[in-house]
N, C-alpha and C positions, 0 to 999 in steps of 0.2 A: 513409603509415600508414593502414591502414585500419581503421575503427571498428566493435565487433562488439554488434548490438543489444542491450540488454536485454530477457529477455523475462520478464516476470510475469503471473499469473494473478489478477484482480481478483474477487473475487465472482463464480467459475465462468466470467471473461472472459477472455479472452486479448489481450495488449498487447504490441507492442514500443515500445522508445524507443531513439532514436539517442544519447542523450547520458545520462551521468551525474545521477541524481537521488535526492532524501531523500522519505523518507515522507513529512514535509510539501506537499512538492513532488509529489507522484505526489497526492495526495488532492485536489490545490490542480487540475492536469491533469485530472482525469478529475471537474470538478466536484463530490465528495464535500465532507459537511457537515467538519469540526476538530474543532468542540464536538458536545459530547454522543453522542460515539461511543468506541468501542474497536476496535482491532484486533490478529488475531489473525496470527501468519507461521507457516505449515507446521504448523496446529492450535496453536500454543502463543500464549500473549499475549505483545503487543509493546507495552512499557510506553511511554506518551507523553513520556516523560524519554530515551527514544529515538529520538524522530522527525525527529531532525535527522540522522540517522544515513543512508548510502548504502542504497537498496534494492538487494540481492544479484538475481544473475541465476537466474532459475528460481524465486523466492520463488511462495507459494500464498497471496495477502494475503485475509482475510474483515473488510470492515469491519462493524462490527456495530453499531444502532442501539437504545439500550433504549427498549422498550414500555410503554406506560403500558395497563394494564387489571384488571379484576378477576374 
């Protein structure tokens, strides 16, 4: 049986993975922070009460970091 990459698009980056994984898991991969982030799939938010969830193939993932300024 052969296995067919995932491929998603990380903050304007392009990634394949061989195997099945969750949001947690893909952020934890590509050393991104957990805390004190959001992200967003295909422009829409993707609630953290979701992250255990399978990343889909072809997703457009933006992690997004709030700014502190004035």
């Amino acid at each position: 049986m052969t296995t067919i990459p995932i491929g998603v698009t990380v903050n304007g980056e392009d990634h394949e993975f061989a195997d099945a994984l969750t949001v947690r898991e893909l952020l934890a991969r590509l050393d991104l922070p957990c805390q004190g982030v959001a992200i967003a799939v295909d422009g829409a938010v993707f609630p953290k009460s979701q992250w255990d969830s399978p990343v889909g193939r072809g997703w457009n993932i933006e992690v997004l970091t709030a700014v502190q300024g004035g």
